[in-house]
mmCIF file of the N, C-alpha and C atoms, coordinates in Angstrom:
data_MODEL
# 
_entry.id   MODEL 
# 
loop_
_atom_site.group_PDB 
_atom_site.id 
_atom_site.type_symbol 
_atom_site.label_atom_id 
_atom_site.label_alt_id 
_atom_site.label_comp_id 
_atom_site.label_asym_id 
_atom_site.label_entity_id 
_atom_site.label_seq_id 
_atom_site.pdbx_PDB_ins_code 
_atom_site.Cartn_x 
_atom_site.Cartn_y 
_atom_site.Cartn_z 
_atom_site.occupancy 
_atom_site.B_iso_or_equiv 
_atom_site.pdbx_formal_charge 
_atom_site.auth_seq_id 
_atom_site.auth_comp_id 
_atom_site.auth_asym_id 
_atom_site.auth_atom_id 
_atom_site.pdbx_PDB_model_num 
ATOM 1   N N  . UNK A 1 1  ? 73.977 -105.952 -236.857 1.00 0.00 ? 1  UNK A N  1 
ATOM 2   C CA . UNK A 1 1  ? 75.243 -105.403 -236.426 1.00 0.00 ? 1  UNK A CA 1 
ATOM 3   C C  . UNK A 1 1  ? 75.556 -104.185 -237.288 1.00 0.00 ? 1  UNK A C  1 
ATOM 4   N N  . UNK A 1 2  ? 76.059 -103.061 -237.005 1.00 0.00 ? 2  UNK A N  1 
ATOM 5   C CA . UNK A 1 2  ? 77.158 -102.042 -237.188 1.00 0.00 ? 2  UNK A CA 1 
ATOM 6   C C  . UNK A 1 2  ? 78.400 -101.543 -236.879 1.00 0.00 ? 2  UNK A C  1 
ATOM 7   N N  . UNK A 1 3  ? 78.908 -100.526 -237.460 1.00 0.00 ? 3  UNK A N  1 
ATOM 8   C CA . UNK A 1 3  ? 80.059 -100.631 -237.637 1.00 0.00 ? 3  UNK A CA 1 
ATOM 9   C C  . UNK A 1 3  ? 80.264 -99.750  -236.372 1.00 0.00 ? 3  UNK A C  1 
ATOM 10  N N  . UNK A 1 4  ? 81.378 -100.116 -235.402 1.00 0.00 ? 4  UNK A N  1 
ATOM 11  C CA . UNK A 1 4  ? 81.299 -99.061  -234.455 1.00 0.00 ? 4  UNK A CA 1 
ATOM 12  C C  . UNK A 1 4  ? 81.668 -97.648  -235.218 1.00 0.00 ? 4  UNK A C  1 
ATOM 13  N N  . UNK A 1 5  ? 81.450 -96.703  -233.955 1.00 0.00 ? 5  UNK A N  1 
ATOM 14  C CA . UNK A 1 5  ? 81.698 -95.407  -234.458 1.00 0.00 ? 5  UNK A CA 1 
ATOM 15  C C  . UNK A 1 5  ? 83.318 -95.470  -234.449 1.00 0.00 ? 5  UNK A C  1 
ATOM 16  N N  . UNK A 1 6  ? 83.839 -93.752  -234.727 1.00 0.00 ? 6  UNK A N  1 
ATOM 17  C CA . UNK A 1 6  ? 84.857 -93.919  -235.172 1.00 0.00 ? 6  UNK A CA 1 
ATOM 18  C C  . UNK A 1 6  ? 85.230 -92.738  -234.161 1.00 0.00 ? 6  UNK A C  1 
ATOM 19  N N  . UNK A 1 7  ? 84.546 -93.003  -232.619 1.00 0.00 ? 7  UNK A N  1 
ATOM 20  C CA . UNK A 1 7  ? 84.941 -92.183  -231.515 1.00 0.00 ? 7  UNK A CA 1 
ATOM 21  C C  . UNK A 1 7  ? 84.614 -90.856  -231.730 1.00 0.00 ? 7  UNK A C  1 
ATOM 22  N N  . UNK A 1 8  ? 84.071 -90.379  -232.295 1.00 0.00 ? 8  UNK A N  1 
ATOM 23  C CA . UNK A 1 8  ? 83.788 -88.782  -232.949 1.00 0.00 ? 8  UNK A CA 1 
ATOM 24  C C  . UNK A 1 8  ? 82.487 -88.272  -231.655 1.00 0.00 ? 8  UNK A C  1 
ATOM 25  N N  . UNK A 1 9  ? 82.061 -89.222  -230.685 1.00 0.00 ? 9  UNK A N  1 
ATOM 26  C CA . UNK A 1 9  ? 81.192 -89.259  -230.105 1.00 0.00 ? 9  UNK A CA 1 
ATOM 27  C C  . UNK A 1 9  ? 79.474 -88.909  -230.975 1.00 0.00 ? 9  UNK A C  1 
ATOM 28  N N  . UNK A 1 10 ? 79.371 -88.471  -232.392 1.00 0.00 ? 10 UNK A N  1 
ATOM 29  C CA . UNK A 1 10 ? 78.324 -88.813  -232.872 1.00 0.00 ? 10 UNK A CA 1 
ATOM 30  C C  . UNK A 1 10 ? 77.588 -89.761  -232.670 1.00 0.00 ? 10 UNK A C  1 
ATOM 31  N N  . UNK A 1 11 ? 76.288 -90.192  -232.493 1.00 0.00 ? 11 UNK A N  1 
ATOM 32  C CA . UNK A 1 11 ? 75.488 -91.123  -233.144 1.00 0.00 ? 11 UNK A CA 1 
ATOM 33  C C  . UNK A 1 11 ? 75.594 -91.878  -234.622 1.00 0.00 ? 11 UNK A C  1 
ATOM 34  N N  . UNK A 1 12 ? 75.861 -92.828  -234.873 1.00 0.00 ? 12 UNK A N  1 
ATOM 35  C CA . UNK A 1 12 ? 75.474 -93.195  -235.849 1.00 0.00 ? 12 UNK A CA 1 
ATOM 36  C C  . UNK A 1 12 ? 75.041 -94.514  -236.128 1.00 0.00 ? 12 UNK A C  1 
ATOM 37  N N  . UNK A 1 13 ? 74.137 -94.921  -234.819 1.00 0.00 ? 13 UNK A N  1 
ATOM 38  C CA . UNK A 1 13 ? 72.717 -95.846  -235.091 1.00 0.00 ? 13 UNK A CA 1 
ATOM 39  C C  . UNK A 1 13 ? 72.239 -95.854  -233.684 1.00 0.00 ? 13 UNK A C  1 
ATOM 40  N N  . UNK A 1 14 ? 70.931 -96.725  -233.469 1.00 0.00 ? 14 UNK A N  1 
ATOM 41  C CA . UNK A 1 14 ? 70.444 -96.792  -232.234 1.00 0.00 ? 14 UNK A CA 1 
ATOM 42  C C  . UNK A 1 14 ? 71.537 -97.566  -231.493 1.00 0.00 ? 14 UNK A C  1 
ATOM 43  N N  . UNK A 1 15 ? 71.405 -96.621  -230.057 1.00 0.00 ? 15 UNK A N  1 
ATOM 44  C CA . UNK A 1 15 ? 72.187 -97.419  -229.152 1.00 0.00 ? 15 UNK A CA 1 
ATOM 45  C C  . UNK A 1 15 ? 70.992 -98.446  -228.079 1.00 0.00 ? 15 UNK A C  1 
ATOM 46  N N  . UNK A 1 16 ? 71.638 -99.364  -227.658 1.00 0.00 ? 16 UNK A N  1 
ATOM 47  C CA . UNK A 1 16 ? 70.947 -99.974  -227.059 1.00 0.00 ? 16 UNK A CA 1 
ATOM 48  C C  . UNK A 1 16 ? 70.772 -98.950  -225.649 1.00 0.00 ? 16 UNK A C  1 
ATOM 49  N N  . UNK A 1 17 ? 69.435 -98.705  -224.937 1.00 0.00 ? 17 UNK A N  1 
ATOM 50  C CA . UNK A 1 17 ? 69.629 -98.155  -223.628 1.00 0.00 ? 17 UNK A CA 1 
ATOM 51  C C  . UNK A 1 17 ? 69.195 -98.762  -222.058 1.00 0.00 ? 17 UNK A C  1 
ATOM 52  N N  . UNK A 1 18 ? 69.960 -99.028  -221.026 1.00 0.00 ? 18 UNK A N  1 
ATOM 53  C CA . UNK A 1 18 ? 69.947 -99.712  -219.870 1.00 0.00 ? 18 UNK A CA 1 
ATOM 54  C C  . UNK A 1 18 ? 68.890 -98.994  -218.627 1.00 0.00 ? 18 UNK A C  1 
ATOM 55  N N  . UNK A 1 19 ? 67.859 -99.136  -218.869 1.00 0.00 ? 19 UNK A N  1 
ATOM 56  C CA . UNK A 1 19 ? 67.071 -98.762  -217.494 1.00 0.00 ? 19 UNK A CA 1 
ATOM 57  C C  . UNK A 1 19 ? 67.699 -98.752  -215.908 1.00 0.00 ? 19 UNK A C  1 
ATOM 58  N N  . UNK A 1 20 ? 68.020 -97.463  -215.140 1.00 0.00 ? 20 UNK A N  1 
ATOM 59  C CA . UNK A 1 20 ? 68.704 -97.940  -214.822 1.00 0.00 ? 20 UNK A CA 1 
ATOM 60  C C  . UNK A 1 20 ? 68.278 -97.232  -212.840 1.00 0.00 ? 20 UNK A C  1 
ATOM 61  N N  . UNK A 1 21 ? 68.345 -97.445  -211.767 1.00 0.00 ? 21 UNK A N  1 
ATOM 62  C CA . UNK A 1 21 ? 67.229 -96.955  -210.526 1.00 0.00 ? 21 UNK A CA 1 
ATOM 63  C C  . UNK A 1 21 ? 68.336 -95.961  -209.880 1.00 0.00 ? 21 UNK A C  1 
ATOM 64  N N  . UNK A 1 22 ? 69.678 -95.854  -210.192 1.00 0.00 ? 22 UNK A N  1 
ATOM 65  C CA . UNK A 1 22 ? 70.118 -94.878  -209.731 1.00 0.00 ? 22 UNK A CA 1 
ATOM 66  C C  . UNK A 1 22 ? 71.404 -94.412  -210.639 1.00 0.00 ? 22 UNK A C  1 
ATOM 67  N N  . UNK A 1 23 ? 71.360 -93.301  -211.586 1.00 0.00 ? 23 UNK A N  1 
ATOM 68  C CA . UNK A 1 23 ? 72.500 -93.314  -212.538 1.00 0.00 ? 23 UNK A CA 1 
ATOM 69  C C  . UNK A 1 23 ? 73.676 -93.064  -211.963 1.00 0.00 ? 23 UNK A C  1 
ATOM 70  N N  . UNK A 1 24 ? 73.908 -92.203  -211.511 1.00 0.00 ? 24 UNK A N  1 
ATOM 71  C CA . UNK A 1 24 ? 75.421 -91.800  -210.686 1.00 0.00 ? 24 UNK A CA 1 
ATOM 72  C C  . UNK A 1 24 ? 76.215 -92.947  -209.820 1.00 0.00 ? 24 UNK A C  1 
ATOM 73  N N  . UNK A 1 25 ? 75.197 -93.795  -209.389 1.00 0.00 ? 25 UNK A N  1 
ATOM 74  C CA . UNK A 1 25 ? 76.022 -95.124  -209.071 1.00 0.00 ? 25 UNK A CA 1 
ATOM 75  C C  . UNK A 1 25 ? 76.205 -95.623  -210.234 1.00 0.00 ? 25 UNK A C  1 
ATOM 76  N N  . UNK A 1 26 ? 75.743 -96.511  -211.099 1.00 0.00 ? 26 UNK A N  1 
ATOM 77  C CA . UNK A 1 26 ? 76.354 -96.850  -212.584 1.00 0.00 ? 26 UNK A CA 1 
ATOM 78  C C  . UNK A 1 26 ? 77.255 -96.149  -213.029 1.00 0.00 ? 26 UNK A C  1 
ATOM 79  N N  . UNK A 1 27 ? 76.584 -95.222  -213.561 1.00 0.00 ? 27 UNK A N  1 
ATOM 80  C CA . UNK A 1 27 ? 78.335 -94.414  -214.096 1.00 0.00 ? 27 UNK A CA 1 
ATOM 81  C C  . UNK A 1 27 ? 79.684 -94.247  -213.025 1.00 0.00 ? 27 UNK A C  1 
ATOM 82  N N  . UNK A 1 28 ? 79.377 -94.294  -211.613 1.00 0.00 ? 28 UNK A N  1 
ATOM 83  C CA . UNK A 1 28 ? 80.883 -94.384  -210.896 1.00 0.00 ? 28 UNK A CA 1 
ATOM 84  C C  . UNK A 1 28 ? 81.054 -95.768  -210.783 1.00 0.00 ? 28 UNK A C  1 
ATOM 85  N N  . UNK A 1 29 ? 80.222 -96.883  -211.612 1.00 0.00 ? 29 UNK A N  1 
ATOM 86  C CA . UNK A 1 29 ? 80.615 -98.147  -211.353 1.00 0.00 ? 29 UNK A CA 1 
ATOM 87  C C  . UNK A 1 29 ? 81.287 -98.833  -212.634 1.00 0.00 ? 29 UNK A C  1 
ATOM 88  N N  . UNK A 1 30 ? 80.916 -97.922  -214.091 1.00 0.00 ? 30 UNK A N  1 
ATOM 89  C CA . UNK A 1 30 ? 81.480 -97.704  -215.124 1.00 0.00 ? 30 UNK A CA 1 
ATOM 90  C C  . UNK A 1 30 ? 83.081 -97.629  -215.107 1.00 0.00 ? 30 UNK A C  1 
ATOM 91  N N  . UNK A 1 31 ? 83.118 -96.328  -214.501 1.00 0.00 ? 31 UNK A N  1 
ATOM 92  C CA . UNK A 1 31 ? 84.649 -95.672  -214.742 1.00 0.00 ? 31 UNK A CA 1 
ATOM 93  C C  . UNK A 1 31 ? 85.456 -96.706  -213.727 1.00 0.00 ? 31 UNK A C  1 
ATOM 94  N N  . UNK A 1 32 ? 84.891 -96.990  -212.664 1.00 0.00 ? 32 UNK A N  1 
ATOM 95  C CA . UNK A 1 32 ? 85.263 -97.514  -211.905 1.00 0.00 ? 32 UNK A CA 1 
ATOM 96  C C  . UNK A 1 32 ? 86.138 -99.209  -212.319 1.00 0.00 ? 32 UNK A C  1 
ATOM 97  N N  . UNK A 1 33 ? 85.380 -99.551  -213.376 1.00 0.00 ? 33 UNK A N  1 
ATOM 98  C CA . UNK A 1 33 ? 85.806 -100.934 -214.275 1.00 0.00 ? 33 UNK A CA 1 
ATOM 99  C C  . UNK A 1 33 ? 86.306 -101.037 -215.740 1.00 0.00 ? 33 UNK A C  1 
ATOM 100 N N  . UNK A 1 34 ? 86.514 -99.829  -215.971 1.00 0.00 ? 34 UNK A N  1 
ATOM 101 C CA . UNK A 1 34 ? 87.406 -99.406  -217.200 1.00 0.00 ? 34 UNK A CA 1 
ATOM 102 C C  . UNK A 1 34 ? 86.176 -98.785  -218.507 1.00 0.00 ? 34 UNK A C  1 
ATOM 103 N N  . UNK A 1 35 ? 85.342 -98.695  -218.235 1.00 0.00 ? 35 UNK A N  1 
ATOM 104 C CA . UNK A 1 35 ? 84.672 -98.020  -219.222 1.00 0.00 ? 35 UNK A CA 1 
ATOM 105 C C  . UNK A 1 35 ? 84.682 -96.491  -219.034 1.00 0.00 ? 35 UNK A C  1 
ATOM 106 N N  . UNK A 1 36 ? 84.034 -95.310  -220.304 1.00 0.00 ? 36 UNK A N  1 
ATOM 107 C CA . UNK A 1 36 ? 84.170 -94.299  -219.983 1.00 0.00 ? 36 UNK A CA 1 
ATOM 108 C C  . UNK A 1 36 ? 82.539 -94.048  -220.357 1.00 0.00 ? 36 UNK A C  1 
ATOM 109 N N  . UNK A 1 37 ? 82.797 -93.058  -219.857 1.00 0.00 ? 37 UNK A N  1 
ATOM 110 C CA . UNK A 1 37 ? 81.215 -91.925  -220.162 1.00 0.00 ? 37 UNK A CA 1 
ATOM 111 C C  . UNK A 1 37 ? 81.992 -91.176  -221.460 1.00 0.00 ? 37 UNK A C  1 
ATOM 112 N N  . UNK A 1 38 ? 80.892 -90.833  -221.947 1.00 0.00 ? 38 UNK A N  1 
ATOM 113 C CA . UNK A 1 38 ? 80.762 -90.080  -223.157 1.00 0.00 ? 38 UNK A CA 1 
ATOM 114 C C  . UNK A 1 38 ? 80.135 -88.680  -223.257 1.00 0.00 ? 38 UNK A C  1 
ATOM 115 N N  . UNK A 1 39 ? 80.764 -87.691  -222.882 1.00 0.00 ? 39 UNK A N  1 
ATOM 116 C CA . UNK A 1 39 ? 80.137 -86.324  -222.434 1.00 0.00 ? 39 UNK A CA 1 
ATOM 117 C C  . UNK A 1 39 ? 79.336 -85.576  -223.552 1.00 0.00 ? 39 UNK A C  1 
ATOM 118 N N  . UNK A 1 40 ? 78.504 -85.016  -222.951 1.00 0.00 ? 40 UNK A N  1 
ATOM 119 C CA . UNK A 1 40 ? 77.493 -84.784  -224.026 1.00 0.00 ? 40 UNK A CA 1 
ATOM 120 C C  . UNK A 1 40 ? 77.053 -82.920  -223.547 1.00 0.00 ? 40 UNK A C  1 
ATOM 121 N N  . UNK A 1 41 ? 78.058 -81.824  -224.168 1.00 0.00 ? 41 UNK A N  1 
ATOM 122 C CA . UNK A 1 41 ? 77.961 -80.566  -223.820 1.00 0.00 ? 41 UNK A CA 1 
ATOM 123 C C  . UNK A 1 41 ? 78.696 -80.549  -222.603 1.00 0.00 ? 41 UNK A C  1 
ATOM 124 N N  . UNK A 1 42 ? 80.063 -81.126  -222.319 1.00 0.00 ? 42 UNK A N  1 
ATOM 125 C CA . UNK A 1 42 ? 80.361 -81.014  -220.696 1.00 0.00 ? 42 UNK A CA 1 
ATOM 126 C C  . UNK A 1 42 ? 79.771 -82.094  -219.929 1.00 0.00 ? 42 UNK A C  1 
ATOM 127 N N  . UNK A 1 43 ? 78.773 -82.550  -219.779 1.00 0.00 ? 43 UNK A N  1 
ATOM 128 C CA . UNK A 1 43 ? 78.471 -83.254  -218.910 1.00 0.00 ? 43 UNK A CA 1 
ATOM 129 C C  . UNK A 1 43 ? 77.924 -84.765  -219.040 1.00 0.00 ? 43 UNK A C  1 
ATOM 130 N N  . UNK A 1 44 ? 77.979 -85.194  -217.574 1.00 0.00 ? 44 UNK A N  1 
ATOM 131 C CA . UNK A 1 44 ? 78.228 -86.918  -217.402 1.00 0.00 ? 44 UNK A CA 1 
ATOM 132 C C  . UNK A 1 44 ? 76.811 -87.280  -218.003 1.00 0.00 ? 44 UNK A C  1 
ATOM 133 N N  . UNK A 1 45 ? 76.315 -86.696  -217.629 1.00 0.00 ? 45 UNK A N  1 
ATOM 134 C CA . UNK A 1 45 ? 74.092 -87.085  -217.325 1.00 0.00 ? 45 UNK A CA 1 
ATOM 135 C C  . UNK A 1 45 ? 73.582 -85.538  -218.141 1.00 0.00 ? 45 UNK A C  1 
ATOM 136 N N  . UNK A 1 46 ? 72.674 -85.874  -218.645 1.00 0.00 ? 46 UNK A N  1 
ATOM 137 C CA . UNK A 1 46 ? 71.981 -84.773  -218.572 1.00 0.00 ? 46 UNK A CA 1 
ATOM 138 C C  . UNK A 1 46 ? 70.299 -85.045  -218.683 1.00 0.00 ? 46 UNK A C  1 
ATOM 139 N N  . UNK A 1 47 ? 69.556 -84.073  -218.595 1.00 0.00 ? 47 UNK A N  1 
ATOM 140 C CA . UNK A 1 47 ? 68.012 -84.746  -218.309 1.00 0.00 ? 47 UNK A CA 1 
ATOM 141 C C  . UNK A 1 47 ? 67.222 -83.822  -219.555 1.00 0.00 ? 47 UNK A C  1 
ATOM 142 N N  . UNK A 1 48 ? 66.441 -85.514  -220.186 1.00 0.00 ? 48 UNK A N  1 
ATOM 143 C CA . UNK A 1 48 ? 65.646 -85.294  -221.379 1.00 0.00 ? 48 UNK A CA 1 
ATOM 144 C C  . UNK A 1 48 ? 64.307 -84.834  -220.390 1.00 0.00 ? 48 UNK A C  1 
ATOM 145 N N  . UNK A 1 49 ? 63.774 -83.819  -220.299 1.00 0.00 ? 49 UNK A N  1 
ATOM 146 C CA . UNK A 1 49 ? 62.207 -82.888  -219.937 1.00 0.00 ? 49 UNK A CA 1 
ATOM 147 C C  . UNK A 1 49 ? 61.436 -84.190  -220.262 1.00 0.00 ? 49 UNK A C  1 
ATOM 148 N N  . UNK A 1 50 ? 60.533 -84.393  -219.064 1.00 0.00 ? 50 UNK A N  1 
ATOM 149 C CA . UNK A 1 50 ? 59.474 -85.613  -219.145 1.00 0.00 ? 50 UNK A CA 1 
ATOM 150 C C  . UNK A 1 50 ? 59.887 -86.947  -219.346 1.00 0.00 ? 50 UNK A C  1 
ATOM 151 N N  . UNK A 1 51 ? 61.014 -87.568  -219.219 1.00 0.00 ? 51 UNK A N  1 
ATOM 152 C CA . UNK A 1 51 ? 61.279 -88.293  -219.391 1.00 0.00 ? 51 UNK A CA 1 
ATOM 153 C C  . UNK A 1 51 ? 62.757 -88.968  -218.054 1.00 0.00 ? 51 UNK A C  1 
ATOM 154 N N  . UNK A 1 52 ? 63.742 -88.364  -217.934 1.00 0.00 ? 52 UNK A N  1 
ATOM 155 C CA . UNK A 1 52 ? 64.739 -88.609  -217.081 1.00 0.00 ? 52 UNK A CA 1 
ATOM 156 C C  . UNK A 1 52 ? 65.780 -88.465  -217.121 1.00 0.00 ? 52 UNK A C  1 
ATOM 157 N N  . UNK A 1 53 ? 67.289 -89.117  -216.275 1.00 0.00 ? 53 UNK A N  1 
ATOM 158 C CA . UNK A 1 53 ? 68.305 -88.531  -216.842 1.00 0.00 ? 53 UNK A CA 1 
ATOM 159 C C  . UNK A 1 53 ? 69.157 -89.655  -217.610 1.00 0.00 ? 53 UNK A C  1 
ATOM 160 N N  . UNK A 1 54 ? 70.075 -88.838  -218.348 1.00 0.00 ? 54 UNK A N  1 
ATOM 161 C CA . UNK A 1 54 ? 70.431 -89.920  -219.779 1.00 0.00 ? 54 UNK A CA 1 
ATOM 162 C C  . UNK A 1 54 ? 72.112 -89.737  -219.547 1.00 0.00 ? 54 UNK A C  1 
ATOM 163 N N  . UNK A 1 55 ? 72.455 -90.727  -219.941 1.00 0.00 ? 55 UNK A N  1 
ATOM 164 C CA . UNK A 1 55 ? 74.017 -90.631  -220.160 1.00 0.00 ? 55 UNK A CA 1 
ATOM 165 C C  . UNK A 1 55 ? 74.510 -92.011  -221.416 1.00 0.00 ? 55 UNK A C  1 
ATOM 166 N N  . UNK A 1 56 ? 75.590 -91.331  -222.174 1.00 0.00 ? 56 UNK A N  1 
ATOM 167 C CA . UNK A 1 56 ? 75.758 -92.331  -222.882 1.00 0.00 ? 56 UNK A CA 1 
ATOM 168 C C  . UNK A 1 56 ? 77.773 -92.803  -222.450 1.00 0.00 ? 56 UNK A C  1 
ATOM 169 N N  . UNK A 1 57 ? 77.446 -93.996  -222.794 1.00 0.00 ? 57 UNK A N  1 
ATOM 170 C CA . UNK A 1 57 ? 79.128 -94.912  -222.294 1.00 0.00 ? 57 UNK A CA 1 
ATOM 171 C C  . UNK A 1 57 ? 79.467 -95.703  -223.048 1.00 0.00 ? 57 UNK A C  1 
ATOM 172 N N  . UNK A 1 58 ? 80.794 -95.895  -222.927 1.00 0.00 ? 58 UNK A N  1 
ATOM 173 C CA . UNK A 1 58 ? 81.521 -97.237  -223.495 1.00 0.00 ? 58 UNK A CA 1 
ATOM 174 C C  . UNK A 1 58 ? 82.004 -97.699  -222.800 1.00 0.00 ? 58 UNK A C  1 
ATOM 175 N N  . UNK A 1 59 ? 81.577 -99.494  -223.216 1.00 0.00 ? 59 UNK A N  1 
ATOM 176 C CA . UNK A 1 59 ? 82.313 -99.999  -222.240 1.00 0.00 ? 59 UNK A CA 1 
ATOM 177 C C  . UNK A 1 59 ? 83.755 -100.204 -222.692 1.00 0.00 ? 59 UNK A C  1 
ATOM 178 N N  . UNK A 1 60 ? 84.686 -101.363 -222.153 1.00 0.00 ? 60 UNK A N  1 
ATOM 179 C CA . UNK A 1 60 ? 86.229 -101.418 -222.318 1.00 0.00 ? 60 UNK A CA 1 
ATOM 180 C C  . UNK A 1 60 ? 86.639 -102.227 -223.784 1.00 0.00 ? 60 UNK A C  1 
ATOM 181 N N  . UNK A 1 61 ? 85.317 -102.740 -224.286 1.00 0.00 ? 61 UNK A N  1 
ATOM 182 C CA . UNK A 1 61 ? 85.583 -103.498 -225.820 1.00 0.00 ? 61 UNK A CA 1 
ATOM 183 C C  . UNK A 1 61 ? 85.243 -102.145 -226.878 1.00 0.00 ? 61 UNK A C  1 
ATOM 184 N N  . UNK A 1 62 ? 84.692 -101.158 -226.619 1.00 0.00 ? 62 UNK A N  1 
ATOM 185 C CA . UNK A 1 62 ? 84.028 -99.874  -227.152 1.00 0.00 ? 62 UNK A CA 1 
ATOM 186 C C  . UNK A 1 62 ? 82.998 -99.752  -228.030 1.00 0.00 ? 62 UNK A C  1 
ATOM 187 N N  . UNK A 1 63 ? 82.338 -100.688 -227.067 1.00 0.00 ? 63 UNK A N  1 
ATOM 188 C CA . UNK A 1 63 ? 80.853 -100.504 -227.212 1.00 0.00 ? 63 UNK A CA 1 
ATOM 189 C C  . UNK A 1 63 ? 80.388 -99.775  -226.640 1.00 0.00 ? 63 UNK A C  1 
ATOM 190 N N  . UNK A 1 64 ? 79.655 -98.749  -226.853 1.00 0.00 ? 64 UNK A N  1 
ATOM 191 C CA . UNK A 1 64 ? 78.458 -98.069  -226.861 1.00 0.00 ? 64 UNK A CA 1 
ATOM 192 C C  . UNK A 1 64 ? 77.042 -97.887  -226.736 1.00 0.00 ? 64 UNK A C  1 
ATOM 193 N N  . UNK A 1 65 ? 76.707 -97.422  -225.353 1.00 0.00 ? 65 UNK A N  1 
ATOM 194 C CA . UNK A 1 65 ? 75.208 -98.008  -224.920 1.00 0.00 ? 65 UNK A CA 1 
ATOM 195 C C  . UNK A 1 65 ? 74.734 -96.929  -223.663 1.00 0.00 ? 65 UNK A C  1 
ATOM 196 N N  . UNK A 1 66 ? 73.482 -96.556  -223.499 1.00 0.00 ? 66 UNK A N  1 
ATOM 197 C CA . UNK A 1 66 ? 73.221 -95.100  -223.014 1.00 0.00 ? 66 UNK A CA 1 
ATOM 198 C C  . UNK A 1 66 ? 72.265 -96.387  -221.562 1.00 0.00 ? 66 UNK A C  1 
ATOM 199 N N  . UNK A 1 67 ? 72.433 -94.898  -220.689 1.00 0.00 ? 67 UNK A N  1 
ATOM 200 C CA . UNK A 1 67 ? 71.945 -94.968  -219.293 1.00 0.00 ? 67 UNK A CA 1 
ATOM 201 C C  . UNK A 1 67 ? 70.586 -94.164  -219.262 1.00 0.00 ? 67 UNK A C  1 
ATOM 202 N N  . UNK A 1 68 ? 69.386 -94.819  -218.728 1.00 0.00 ? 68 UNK A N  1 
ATOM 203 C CA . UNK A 1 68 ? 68.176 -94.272  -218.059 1.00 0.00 ? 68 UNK A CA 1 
ATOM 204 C C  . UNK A 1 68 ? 67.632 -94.553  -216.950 1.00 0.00 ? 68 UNK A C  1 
ATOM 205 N N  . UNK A 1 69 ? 67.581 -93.131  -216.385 1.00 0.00 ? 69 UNK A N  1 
ATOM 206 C CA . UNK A 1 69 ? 67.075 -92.964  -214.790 1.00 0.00 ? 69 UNK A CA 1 
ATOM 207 C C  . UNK A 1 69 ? 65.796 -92.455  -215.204 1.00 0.00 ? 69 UNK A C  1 
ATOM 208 N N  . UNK A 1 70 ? 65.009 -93.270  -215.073 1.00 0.00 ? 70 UNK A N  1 
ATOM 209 C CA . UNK A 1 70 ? 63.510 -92.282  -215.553 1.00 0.00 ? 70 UNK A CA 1 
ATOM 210 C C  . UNK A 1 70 ? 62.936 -91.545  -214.128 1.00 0.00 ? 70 UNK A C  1 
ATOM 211 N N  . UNK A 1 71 ? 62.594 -90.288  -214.655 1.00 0.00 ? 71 UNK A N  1 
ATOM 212 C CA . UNK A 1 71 ? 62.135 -89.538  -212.994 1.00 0.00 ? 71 UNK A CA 1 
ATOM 213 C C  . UNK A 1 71 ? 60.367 -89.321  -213.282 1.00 0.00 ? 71 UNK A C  1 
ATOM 214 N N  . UNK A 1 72 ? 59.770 -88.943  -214.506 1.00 0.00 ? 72 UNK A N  1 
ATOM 215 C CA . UNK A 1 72 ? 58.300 -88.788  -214.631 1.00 0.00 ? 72 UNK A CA 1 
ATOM 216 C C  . UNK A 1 72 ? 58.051 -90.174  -215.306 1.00 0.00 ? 72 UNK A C  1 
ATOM 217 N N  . UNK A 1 73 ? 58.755 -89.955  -215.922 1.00 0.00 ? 73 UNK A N  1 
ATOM 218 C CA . UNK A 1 73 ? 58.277 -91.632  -217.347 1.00 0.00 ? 73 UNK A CA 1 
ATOM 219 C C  . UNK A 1 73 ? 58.208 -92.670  -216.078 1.00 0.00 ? 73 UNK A C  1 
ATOM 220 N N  . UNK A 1 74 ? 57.229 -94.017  -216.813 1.00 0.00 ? 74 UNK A N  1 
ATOM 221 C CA . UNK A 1 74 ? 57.563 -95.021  -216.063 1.00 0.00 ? 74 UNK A CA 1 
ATOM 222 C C  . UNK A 1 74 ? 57.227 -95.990  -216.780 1.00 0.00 ? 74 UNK A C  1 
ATOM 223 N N  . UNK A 1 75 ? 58.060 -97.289  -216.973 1.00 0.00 ? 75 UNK A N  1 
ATOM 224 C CA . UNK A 1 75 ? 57.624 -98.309  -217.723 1.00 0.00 ? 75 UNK A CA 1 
ATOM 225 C C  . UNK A 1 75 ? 56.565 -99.022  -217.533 1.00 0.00 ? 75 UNK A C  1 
ATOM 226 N N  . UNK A 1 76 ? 55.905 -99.515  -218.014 1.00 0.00 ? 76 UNK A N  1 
ATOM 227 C CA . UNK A 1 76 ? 54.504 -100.697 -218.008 1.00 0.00 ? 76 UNK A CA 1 
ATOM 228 C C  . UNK A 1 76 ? 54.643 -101.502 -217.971 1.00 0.00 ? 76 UNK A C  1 
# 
């Protein structure tokens, strides 16, 4: 366990991340149930090159935990 953050939207440990087959439904299913997205430069998602698109959220206890849509990557 750690200490949550202190909302500064920094990192400050691994977040757990949710594999996830379509992000934009999750995240409107997020906000939709009281959690928020966590914008990262302006925006909801953004896409890590070779890998997919990423978003990080909290849920309504403010926890903290990131979204993956993988588009090249693929798990094994």
């Amino acid at each position: 366990m750690y200490k949550r953050s202190d909302g500064s939207n920094k990192l400050n440990s691994f977040d757990c991340t949710i594999l996830v087959d379509d992000i934009d439904e999750v995240i409107s299913a997020i906000k939709a149930n009281g959690g928020t997205i966590r914008p990262w430069e302006g925006k909801e998602k953004w896409e890590m090159k070779g890998l997919g698109w990423f978003s990080r959220t909290t849920d309504t206890e403010g926890d903290v935990f990131g979204l993956l849509q993988a588009t090249e990557w693929q798990p094994k």
